[in-house]
Structures are given as C-alpha cells and as structure tokens.
TORTI-58875 format. One record per atom (N, C-alpha, C, O): residue number from 1; residue in one letter; atom name; z, x, y. Coordinates in pm, whole numbers, plus 50000, padded with zeros to 5 digits. Atoms other than C-alpha are relative to their C-alpha. Layout:
REM residues N
+-----+------+------+-------+-------+-------+
| pos | code | site |    pz |    px |    py |
+-----+------+------+-------+-------+-------+
| NUM |    A |   CA |     Z |     X |     Y |
...
+-----+------+------+-------+-------+-------+
END
This chain:
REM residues 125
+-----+------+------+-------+-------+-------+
| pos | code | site |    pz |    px |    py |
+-----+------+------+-------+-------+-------+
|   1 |    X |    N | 49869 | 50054 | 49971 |
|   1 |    X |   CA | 80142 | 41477 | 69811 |
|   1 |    X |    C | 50007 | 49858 | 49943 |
|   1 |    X |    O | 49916 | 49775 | 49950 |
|   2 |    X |    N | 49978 | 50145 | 50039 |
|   2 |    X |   CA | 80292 | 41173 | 69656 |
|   2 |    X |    C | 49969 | 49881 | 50078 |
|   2 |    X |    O | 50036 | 49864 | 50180 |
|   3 |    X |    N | 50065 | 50134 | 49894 |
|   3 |    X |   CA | 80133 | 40858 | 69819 |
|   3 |    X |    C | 50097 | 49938 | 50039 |
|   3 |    X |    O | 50096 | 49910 | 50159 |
|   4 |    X |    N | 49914 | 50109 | 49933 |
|   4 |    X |   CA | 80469 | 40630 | 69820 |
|   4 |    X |    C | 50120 | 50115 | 50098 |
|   4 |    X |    O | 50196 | 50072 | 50184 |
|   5 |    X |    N | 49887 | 49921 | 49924 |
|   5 |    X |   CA | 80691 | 40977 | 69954 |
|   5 |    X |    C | 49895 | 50013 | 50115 |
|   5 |    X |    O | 49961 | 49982 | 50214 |
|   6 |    X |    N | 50067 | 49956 | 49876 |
|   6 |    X |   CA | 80398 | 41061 | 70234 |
|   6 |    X |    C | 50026 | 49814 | 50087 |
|   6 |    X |    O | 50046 | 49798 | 50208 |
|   7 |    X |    N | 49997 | 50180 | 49912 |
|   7 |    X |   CA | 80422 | 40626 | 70344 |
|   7 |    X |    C | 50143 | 49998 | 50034 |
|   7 |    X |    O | 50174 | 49951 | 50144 |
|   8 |    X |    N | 49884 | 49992 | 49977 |
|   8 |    X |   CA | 80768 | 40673 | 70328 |
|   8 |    X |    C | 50072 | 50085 | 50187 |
|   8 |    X |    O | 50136 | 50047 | 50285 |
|   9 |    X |    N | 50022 | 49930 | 49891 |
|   9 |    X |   CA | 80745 | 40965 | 70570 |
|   9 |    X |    C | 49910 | 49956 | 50162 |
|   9 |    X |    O | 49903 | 49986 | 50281 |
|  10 |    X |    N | 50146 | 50050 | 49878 |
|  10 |    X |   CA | 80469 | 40804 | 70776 |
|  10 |    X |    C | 50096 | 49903 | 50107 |
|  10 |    X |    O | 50125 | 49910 | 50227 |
|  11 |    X |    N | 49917 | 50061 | 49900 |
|  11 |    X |   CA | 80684 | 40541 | 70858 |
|  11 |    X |    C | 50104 | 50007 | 50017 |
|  11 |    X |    O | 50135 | 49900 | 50068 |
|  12 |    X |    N | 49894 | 49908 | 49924 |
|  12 |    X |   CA | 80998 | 40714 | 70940 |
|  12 |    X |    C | 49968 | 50068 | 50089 |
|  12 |    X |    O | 50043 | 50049 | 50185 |
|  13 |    X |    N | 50063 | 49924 | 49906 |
|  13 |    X |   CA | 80812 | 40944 | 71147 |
|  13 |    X |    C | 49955 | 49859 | 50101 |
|  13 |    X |    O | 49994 | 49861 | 50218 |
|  14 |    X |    N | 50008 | 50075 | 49869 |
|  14 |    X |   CA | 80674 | 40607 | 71328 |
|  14 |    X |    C | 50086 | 49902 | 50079 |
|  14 |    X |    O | 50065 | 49856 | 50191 |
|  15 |    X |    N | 49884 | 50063 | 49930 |
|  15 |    X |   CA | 80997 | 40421 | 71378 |
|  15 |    X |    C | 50057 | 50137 | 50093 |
|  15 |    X |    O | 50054 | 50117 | 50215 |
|  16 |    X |    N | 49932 | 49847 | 49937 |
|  16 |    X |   CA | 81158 | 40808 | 71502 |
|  16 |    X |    C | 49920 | 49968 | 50127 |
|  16 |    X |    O | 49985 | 49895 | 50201 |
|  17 |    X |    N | 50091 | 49996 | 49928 |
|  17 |    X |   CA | 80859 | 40815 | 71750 |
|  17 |    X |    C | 49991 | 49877 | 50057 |
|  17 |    X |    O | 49976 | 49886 | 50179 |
|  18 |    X |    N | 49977 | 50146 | 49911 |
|  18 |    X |   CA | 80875 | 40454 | 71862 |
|  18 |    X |    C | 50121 | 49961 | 50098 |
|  18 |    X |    O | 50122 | 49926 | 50216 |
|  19 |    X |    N | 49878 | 50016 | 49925 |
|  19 |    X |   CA | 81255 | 40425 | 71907 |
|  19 |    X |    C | 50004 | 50079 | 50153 |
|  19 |    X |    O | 50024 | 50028 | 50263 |
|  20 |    X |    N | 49981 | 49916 | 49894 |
|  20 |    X |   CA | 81252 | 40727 | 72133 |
|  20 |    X |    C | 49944 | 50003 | 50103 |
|  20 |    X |    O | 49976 | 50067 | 50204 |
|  21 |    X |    N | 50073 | 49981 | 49877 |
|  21 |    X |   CA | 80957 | 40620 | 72331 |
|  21 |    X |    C | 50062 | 49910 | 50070 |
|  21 |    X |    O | 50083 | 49932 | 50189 |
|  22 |    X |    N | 49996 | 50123 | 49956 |
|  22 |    X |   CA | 81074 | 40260 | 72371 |
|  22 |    X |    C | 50126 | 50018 | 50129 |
|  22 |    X |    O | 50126 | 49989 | 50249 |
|  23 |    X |    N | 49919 | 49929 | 49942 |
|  23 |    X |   CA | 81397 | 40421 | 72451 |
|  23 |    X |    C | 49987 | 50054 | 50125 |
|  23 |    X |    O | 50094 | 50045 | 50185 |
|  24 |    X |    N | 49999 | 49956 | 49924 |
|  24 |    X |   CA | 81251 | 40603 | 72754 |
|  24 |    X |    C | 49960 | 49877 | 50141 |
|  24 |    X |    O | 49960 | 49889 | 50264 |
|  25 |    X |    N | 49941 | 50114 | 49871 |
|  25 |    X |   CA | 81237 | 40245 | 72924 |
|  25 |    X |    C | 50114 | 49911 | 50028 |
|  25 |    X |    O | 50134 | 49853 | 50135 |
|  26 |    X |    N | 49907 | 50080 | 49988 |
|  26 |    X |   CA | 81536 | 40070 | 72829 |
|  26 |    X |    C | 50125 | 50013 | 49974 |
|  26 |    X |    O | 50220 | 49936 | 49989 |
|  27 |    X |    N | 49869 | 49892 | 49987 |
|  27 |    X |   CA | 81776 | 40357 | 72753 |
|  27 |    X |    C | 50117 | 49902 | 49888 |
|  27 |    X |    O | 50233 | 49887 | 49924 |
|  28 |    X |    N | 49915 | 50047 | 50087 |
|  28 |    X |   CA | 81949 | 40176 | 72476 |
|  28 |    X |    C | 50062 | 50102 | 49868 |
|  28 |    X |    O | 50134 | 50070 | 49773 |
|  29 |    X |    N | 49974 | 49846 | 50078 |
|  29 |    X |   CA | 82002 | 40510 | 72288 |
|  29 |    X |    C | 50071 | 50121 | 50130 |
|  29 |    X |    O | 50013 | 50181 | 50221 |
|  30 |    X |    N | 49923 | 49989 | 49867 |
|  30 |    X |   CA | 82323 | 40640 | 72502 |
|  30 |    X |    C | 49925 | 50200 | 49982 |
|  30 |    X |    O | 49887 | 50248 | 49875 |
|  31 |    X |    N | 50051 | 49866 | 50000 |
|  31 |    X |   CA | 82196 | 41023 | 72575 |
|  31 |    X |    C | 50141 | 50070 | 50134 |
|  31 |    X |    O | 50197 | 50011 | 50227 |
|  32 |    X |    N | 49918 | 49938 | 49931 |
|  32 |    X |   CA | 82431 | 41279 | 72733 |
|  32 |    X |    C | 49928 | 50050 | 50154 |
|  32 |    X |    O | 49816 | 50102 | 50153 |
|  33 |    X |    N | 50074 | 49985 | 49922 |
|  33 |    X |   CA | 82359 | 41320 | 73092 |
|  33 |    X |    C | 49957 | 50188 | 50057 |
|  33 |    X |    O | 50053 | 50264 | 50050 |
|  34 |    X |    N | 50038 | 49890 | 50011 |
|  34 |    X |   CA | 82194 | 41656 | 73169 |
|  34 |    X |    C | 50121 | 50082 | 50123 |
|  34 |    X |    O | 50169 | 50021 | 50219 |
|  35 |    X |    N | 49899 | 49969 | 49947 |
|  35 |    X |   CA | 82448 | 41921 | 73311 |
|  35 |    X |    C | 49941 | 50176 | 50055 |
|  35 |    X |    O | 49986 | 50255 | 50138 |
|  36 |    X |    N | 50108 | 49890 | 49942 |
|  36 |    X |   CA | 82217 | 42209 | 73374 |
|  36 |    X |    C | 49914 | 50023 | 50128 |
|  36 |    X |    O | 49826 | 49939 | 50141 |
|  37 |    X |    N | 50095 | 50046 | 49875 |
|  37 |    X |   CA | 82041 | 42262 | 73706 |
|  37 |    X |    C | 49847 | 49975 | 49959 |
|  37 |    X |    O | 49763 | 49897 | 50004 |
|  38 |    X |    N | 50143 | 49960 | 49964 |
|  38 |    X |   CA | 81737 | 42406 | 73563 |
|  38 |    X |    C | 49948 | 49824 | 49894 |
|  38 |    X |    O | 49854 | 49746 | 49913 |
|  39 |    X |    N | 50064 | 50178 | 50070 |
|  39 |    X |   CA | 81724 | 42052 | 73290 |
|  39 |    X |    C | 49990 | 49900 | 50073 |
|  39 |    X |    O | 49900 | 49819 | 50051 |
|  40 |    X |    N | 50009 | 50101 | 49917 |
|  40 |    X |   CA | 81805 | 41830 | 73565 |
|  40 |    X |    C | 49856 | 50015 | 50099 |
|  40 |    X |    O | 49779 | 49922 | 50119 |
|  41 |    X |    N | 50142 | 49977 | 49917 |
|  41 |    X |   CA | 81504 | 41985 | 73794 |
|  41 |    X |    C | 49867 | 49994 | 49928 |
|  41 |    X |    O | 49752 | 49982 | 49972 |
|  42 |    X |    N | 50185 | 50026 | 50093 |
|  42 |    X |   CA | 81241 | 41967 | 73486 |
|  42 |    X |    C | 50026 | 49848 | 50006 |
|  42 |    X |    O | 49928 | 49781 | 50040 |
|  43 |    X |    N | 49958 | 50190 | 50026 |
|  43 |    X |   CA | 81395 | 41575 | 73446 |
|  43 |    X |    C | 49948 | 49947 | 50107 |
|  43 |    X |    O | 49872 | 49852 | 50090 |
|  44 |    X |    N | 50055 | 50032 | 49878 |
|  44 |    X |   CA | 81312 | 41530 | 73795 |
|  44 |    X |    C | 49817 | 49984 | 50011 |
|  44 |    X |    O | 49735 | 49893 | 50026 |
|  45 |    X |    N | 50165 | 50022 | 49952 |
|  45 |    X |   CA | 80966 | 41639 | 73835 |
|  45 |    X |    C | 49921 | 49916 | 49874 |
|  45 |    X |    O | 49840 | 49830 | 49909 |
|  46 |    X |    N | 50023 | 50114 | 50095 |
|  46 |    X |   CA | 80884 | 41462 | 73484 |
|  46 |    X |    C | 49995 | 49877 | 50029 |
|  46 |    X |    O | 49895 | 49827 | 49979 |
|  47 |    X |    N | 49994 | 50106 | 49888 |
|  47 |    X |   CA | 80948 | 41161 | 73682 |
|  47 |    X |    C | 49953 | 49942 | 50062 |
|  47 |    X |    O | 49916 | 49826 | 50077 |
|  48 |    X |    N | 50066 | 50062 | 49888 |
|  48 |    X |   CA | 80836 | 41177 | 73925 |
|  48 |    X |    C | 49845 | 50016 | 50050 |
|  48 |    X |    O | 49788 | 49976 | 50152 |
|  49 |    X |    N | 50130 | 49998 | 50039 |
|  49 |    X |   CA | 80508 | 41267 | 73828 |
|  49 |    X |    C | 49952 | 49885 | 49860 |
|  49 |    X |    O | 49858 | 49907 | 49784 |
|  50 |    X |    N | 50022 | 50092 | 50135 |
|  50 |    X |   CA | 80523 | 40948 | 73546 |
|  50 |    X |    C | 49911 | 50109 | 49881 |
|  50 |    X |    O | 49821 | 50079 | 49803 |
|  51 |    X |    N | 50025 | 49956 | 50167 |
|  51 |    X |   CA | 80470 | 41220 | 73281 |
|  51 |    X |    C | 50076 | 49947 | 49903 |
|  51 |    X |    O | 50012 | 49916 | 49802 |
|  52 |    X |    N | 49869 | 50083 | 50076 |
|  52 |    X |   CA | 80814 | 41059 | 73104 |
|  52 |    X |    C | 49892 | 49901 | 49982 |
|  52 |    X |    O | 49831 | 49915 | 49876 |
|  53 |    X |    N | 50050 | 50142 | 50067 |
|  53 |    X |   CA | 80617 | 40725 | 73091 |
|  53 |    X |    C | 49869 | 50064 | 49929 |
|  53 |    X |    O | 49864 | 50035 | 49810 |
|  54 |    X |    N | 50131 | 49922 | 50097 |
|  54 |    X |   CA | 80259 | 40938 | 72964 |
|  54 |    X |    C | 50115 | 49991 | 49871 |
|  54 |    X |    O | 50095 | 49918 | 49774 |
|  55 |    X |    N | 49969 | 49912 | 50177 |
|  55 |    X |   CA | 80514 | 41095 | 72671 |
|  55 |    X |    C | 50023 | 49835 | 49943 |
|  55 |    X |    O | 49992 | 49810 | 49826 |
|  56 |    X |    N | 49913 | 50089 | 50086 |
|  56 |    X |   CA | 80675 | 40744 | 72608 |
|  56 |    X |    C | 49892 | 49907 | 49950 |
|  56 |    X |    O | 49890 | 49851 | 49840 |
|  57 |    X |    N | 50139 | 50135 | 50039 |
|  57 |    X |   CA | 80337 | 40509 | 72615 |
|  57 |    X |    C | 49931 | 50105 | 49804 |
|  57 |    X |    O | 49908 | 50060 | 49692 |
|  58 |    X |    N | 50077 | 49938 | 50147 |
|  58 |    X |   CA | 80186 | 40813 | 72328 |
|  58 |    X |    C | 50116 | 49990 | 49859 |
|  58 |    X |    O | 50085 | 49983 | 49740 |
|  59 |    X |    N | 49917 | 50000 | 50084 |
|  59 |    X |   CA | 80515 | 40804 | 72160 |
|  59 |    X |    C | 49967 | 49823 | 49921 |
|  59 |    X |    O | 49937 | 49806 | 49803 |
|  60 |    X |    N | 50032 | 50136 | 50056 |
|  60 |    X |   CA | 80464 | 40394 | 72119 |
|  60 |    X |    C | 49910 | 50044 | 49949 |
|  60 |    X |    O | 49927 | 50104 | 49843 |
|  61 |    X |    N | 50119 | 50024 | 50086 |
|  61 |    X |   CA | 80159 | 40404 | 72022 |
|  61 |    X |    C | 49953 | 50080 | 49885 |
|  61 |    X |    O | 49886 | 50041 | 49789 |
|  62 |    X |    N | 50003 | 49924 | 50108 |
|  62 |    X |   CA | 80159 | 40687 | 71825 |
|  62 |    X |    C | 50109 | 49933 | 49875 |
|  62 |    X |    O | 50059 | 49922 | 49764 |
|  63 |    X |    N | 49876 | 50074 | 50079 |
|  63 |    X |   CA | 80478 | 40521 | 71631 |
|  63 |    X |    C | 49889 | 49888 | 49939 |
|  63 |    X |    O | 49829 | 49904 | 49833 |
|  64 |    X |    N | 50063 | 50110 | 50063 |
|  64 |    X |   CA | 80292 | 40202 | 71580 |
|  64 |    X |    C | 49863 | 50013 | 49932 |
|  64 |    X |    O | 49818 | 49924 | 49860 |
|  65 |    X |    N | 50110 | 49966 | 50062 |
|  65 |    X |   CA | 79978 | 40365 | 71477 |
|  65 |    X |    C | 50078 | 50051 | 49836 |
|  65 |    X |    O | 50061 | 49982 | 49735 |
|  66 |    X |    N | 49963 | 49997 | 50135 |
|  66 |    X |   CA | 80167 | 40532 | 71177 |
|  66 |    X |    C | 50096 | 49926 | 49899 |
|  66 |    X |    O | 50131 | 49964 | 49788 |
|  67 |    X |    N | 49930 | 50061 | 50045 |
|  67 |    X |   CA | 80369 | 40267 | 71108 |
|  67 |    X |    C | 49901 | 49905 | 49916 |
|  67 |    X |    O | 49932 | 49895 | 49798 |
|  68 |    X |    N | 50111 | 50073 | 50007 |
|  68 |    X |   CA | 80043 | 40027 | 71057 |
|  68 |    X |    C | 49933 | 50089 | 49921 |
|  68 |    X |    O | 49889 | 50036 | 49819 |
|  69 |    X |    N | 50089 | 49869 | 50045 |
|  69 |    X |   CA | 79865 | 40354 | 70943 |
|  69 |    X |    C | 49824 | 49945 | 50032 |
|  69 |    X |    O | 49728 | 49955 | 49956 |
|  70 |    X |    N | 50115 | 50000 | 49913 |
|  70 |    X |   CA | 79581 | 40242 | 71195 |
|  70 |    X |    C | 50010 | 50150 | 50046 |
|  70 |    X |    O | 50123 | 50196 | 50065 |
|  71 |    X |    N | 50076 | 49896 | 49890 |
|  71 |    X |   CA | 79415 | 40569 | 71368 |
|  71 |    X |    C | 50133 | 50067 | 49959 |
|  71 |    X |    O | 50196 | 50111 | 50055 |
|  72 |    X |    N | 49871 | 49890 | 49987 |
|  72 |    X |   CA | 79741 | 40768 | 71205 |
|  72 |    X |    C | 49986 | 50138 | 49977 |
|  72 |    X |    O | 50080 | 50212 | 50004 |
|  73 |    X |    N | 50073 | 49886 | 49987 |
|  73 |    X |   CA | 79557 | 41061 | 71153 |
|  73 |    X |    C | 49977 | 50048 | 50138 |
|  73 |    X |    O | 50029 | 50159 | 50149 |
|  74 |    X |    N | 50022 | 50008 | 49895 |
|  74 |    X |   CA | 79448 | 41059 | 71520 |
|  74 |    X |    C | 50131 | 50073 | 50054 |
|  74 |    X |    O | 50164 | 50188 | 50080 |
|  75 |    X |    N | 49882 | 49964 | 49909 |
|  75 |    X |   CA | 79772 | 41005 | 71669 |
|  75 |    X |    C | 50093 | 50088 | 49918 |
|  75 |    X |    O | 50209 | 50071 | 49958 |
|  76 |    X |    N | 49896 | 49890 | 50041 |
|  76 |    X |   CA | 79964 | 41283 | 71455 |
|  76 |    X |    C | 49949 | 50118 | 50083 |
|  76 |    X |    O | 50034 | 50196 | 50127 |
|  77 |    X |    N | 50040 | 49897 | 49928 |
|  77 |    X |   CA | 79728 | 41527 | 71638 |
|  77 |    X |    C | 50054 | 49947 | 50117 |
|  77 |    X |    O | 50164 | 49995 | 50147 |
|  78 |    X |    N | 49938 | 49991 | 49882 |
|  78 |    X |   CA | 79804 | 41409 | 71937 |
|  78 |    X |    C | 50183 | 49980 | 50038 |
|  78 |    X |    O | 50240 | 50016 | 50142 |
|  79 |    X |    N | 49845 | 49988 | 50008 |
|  79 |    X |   CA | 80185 | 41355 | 71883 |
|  79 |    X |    C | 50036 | 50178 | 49996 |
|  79 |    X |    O | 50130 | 50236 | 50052 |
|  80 |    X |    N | 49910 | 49879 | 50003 |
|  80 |    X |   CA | 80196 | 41716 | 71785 |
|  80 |    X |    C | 50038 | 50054 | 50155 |
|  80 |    X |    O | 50141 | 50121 | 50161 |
|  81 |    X |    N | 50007 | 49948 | 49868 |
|  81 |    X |   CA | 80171 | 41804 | 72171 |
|  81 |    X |    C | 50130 | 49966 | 50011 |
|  81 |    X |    O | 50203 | 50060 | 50043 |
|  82 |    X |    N | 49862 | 50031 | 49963 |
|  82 |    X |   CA | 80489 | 41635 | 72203 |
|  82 |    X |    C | 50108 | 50038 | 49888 |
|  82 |    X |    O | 50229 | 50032 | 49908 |
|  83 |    X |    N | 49898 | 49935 | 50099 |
|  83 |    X |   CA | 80665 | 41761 | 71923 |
|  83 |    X |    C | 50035 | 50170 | 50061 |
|  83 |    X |    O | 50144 | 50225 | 50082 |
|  84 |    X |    N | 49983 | 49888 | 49993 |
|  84 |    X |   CA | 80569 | 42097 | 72010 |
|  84 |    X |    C | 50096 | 50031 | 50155 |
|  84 |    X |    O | 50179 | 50121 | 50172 |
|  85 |    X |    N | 49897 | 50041 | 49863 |
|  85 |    X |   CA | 80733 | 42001 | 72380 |
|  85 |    X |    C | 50130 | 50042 | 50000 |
|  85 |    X |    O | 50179 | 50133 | 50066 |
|  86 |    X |    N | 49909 | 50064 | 50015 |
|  86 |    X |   CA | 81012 | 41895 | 72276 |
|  86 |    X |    C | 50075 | 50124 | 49912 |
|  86 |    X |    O | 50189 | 50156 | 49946 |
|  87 |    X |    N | 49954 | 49913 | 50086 |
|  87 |    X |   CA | 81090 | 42153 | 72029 |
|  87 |    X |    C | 50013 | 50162 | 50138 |
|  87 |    X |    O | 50121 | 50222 | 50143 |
|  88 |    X |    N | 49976 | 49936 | 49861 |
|  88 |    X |   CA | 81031 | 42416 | 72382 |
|  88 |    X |    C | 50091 | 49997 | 50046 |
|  88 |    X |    O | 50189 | 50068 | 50025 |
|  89 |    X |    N | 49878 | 50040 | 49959 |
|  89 |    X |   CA | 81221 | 42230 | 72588 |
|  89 |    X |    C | 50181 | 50028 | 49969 |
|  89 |    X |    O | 50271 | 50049 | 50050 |
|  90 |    X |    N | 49866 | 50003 | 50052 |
|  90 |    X |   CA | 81538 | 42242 | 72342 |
|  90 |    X |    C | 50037 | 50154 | 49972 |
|  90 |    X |    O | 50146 | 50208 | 49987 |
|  91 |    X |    N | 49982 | 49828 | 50039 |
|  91 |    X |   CA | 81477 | 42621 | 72233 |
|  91 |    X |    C | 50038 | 50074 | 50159 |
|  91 |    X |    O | 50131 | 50155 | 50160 |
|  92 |    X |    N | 49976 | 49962 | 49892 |
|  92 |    X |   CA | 81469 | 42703 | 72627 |
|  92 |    X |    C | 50107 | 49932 | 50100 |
|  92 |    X |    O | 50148 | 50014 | 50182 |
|  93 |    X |    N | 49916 | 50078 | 49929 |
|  93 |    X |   CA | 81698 | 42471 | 72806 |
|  93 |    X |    C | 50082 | 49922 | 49931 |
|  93 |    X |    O | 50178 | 49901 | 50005 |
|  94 |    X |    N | 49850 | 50066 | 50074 |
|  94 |    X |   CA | 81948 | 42264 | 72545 |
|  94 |    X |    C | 49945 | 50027 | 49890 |
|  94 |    X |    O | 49887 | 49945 | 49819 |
|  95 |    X |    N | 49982 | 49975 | 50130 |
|  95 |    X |   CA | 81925 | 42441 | 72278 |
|  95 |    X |    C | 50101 | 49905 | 49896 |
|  95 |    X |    O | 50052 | 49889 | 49784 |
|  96 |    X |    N | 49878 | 50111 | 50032 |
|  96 |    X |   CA | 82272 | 42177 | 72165 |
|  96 |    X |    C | 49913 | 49887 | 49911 |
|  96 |    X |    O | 49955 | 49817 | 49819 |
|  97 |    X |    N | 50047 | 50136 | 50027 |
|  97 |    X |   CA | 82022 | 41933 | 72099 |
|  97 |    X |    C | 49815 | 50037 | 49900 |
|  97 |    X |    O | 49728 | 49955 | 49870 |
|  98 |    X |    N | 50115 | 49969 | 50104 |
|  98 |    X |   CA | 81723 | 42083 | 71883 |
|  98 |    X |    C | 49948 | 49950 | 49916 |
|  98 |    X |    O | 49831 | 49914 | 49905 |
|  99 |    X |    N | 50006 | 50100 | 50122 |
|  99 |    X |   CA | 81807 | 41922 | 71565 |
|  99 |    X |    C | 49877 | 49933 | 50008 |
|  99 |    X |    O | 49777 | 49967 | 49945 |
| 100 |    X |    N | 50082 | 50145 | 49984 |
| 100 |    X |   CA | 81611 | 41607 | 71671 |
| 100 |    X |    C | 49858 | 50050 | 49999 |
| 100 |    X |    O | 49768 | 50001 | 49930 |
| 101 |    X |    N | 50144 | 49988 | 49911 |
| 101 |    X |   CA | 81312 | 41765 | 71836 |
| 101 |    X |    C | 49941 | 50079 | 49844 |
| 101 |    X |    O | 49835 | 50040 | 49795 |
| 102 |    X |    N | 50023 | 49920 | 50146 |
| 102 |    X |   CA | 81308 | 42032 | 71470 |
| 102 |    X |    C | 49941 | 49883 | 49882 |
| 102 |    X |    O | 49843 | 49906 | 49811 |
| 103 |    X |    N | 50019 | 50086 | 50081 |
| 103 |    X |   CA | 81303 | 41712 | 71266 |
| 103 |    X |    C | 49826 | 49900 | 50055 |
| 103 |    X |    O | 49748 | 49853 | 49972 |
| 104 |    X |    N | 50079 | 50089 | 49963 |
| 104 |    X |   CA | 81032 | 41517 | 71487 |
| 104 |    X |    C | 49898 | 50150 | 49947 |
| 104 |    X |    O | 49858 | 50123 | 49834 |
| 105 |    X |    N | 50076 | 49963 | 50024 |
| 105 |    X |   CA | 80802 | 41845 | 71452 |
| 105 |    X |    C | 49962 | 50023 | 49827 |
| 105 |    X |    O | 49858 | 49995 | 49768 |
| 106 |    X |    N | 49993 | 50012 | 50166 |
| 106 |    X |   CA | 80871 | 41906 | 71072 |
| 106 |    X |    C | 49925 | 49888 | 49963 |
| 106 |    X |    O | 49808 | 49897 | 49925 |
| 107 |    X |    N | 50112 | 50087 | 50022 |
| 107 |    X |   CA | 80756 | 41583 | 71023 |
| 107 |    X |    C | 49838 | 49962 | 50042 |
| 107 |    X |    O | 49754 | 49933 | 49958 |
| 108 |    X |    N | 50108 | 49959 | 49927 |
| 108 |    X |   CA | 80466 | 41590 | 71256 |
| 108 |    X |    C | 49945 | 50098 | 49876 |
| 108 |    X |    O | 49880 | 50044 | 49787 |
| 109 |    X |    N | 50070 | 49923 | 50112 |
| 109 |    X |   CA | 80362 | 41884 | 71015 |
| 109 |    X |    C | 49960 | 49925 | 49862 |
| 109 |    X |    O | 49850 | 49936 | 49807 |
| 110 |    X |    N | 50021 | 50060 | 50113 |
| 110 |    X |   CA | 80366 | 41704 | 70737 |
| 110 |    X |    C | 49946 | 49889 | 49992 |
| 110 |    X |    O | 49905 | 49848 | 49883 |
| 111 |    X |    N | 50135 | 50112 | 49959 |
| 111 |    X |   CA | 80167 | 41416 | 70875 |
| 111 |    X |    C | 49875 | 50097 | 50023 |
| 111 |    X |    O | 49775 | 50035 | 49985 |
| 112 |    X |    N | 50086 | 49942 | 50009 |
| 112 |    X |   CA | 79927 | 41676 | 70928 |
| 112 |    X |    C | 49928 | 50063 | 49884 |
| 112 |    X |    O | 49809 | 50094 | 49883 |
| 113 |    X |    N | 50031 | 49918 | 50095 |
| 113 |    X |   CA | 79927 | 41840 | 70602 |
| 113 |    X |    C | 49933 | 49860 | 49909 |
| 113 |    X |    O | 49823 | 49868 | 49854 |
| 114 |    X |    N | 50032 | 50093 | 50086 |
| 114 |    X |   CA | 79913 | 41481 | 70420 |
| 114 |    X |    C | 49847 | 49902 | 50075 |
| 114 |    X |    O | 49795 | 49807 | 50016 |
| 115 |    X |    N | 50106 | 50052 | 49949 |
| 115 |    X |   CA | 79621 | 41368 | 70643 |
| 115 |    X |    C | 49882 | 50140 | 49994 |
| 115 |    X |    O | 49769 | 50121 | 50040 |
| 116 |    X |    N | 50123 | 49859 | 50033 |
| 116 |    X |   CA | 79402 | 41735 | 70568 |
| 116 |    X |    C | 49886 | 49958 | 50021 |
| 116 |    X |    O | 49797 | 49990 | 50100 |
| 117 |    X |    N | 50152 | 50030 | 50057 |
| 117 |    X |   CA | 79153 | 41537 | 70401 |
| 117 |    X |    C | 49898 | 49909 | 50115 |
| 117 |    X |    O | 49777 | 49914 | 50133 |
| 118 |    X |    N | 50095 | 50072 | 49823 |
| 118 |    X |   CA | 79031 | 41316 | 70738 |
| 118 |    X |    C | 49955 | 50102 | 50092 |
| 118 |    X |    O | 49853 | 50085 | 50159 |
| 119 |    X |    N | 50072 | 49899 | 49901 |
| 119 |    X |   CA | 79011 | 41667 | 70940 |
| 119 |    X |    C | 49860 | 50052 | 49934 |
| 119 |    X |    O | 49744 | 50026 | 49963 |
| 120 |    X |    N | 50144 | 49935 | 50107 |
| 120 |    X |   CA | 78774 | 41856 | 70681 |
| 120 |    X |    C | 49854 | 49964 | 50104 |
| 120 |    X |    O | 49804 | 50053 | 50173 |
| 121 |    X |    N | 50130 | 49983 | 49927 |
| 121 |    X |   CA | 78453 | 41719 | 70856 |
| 121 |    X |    C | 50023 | 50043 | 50170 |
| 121 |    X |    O | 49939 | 50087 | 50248 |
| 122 |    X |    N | 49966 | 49914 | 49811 |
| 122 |    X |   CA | 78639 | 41821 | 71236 |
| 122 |    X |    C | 49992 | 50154 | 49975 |
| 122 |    X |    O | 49957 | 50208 | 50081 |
| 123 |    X |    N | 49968 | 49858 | 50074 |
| 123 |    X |   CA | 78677 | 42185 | 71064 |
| 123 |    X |    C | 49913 | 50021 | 49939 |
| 123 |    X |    O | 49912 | 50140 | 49970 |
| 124 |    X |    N | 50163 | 49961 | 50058 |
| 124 |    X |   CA | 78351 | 42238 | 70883 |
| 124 |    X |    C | 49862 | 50090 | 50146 |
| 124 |    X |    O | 49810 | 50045 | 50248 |
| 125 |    X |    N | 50093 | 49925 | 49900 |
| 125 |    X |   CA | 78115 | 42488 | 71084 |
| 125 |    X |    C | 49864 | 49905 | 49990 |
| 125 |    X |    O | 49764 | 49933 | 50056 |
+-----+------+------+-------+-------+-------+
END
C-alpha cells in the first residue's frame, strides 16, 4: 500500500476514533436521542457499568496512538473490538445509523492489512 495514502488513512482513522471517544465526555457532537426501548436499555447498562468510559478511554488512545503512529499497530487490534461493536449494535438495533460504524470498521481493516508486516512474527507457528 502506498505509504503517504496508508498515513493519510492512519490519521483519519485516528482523528474519527478520537473525536468520538472525546465526544463520549463532552457530547459536543449533537447525537439523536435513542427512541427504542431495547437501545435505551443497552445505553443504560453501558453506563452504568462505565463500559461507555472503557470504549471512550480505548477510543482516545487508540486515536492518538495512530495519529502519532506510536504502538498503532497494537491499538488497531484492539480498536477492532470496537468497530466490530459498533458495527452489531447498528445492524441489530439502529440500523439508521450504520454508515458511521461501516466506515470506522472498513478502516480498521485496512489498518490491519497495512500493518501485516508487524503481525508476521504473532502468526508464525
């Protein structure tokens, strides 16, 4: 993959992933309020179990890791967990709103594909 289109990607993918975490403390990104019982009752226990702050602290740091392209290899594996979430979430309960979560995993993939060469010795028998 092209080195300046994968940096390009890298850090789009870590502003995307930053905004949205930062977002989950200071709500400056207006979001429609949930109108569903069964979304409002996953929103809840998310909550109130501080998993919301877990996703939003990996989202920072994951963001600022590939923005820096410190440990961005790292945190794309562990971002995928939340991509793959998120992409759930929208397929099962607001589907309306997919787009976003389609675009965060797409990319996610492709941080994975352009970082290959760092797994190789995790993947070697």
């Amino acid at each position: 993959m092209n080195s300046k289109v994968f940096m390009g990607l890298r850090v789009f993918l870590g502003l995307f992933v930053l905004a949205f975490g930062v977002n989950k403390f200071y709500n400056f990104i207006p979001m429609e309020p949930p109108t569903s019982e069964a979304v409002i009752t996953y929103f809840t226990a998310l909550t109130s179990t501080k998993t919301l702050t877990l996703v939003a602290l990996v989202e920072i740091v994951a963001g600022l890791a590939l923005i820096t392209n410190k440990y961005g290899a790292l945190m794309s594996i562990i971002l995928m967990s939340v991509s793959v979430n998120a992409v759930l979430f929208h397929a099962t309960l607001d589907p309306g709103g997919i787009a976003g979560s389609l675009v965060l995993l797409v990319l996610n993939l492709i941080m994975l594909y352009g970082y290959k060469d760092k797994y190789k010795a995790l993947l070697t028998p």
